[in-house]
Every structure is written in C-alpha cells, then in structure tokens.
KELUM-889119 format. One record per residue (C-alpha): residue number from 1; x, y, z. Coordinates in steps of 0.02 Angstrom, whole numbers, plus 50000, padded with zeros to 5 digits. Each point is the difference from the previous one (the first is absolute). Layout:
NUM X Y Z
...
***
This chain:
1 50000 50000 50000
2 50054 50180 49967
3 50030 50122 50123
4 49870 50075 50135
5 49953 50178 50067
6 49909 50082 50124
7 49921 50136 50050
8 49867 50129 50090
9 49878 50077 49905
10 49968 50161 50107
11 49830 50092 49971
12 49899 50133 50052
13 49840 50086 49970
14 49960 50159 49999
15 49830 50096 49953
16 49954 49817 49928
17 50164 50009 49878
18 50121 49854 50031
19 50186 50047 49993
20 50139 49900 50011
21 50186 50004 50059
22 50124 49988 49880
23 50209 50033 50006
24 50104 50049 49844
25 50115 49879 49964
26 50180 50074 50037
27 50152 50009 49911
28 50091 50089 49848
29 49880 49855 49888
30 49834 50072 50053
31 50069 50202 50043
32 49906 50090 49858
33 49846 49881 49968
34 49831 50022 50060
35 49885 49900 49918
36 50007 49809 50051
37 50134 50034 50107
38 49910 49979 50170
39 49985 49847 50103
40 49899 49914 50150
41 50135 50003 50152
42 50039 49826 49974
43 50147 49858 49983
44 50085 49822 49941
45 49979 49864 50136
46 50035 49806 50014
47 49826 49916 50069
48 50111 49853 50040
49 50084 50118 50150
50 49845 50135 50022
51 49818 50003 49968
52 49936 50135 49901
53 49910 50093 50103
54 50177 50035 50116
55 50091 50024 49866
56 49882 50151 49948
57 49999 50075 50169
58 50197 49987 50009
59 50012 50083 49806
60 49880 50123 50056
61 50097 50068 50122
62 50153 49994 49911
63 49926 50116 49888
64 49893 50102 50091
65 50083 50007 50165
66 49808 49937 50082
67 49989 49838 50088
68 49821 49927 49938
69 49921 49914 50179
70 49826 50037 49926
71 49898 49852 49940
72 50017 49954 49802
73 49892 49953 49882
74 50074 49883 49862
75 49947 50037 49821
76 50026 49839 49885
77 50156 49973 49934
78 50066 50027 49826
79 50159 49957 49880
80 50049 50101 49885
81 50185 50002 49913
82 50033 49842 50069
83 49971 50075 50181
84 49866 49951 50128
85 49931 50152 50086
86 49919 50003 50165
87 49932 50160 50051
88 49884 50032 50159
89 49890 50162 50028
90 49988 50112 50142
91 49900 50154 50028
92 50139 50147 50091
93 50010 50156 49986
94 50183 50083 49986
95 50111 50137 49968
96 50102 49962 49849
97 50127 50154 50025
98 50029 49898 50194
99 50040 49815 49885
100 50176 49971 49994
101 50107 49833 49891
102 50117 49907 50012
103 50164 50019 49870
104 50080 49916 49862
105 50165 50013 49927
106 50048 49972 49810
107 50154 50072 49917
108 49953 50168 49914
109 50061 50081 49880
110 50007 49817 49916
111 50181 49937 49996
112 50038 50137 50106
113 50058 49866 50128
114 49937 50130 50115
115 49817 49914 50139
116 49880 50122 50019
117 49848 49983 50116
118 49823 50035 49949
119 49840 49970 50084
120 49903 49857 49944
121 49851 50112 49993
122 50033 50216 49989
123 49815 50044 50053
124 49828 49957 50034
125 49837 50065 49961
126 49802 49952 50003
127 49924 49961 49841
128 49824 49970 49965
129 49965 49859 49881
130 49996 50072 49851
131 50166 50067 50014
132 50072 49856 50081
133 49994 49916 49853
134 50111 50133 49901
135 50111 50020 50156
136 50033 49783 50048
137 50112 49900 49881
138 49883 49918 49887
139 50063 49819 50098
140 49878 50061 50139
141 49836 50048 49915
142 49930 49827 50050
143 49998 50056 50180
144 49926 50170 49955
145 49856 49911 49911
146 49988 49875 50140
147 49994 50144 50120
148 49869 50098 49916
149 49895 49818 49988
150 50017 49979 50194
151 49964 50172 50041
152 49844 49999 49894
***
C-alpha cells in the first residue's frame, strides 16, 4: 500500500457561512502562488506505529502550534495519488495570526550547498467553501465535498 496522511479539518460558522482553516504551504516552491497552493494542516504517518486519529492531532500541532483535546469526528477516508487520507472534523474557533509551524530545511538557492529553513506552512486563514476550493491543493477537494455533505 502507498503512503498515509492525516489530518484536522478545522471549521467554523459564522452568520450560517461555514469557513474553514487553511495554511499556505511554505517554502521558496509555493512563495508567489496563490491559487491551489493552500492545504488542510495535515501529515505522512505509518498506521503500523500510530492510528490516524493521533497522528492528526500530533501534525496538527506541529503546524499550528494547538494541541487538539477536543472530541473528533472522522470523515471517511480517501486515496488519492497513491495516498490514503484520513481526515477528522472539528468545530473551533481560532486566531490564525496566534497559529505558529513547525520548520523545514532544504538547500536554497539550489546547489548553493547553502540549508535554509522555511516553515512548513507561512500563514493561515478562514475560507468559506467556495473559496476553499480555489485556496486547497486540488489533492484535498474530496474532503471539502465530504465536508460540505456532512455539514448539510
């Protein structure tokens, strides 16, 4: 089997519009776009050591910064490029300008021979669902459409 991922789908509502949570992926890569460049705080995890739902808590607050002790509701899981996704919903309200992530380092400029560290995700932001799906890397939009179908 190919790899796995998980996640938290954060969500809020607000004068009956739903919004979600999204981070910009970080990095010289994803710098100047925009447009399917945003992602569900989320990460790679072996189920043979974790189970899905810890490993989404523990990515979460990797890249947020905000341990998850709330309860979580799964949404089905999903593969897509050869990648099973496991994402689980939760209903929070919170300051994206107080989120803070974790780093990376790659070498930059390439064959500089010089490590650089970047966040794995520059910024957050809410999103209703419309926009969401501009914002999220099109490898997500199954979880936006199983969001809206759960929330509906």
């Amino acid at each position: 089997m190919g790899k796995s991922s998980a996640g938290i789908v954060l969500y809020r509502t607000s004068n009956e519009t739903v919004e979600i949570l999204l981070g910009h992926m970080g990095g010289p890569f994803w710098a100047k776009k925009d447009e399917h460049a945003w992602t569900i705080p989320k990460g790679e995890f072996d189920p043979d050591e974790e189970s899905a739902i810890d490993a989404a808590k523990r990515e979460f607050k990797e890249e947020t910064g905000l341990e998850i002790l709330d309860p979580l509701r799964p949404m089905d899981p999903f593969l897509k490029n050869n990648k099973k996704h496991y994402f689980f919903l939760l209903e929070k309200n919170v300051n994206p300008e107080e989120l803070k992530c974790n780093s990376f380092e790659m070498e930059w400029p390439p064959k500089s021979g010089k490590l650089i560290s970047f966040p794995e995700l520059d910024r957050f932001a809410w999103f209703d669902l419309k926009m969401s799906r501009e914002k999220i890397v099109k490898g997500q939009l199954a979880a936006l459409d199983q969001l809206n179908k759960m929330l509906h």
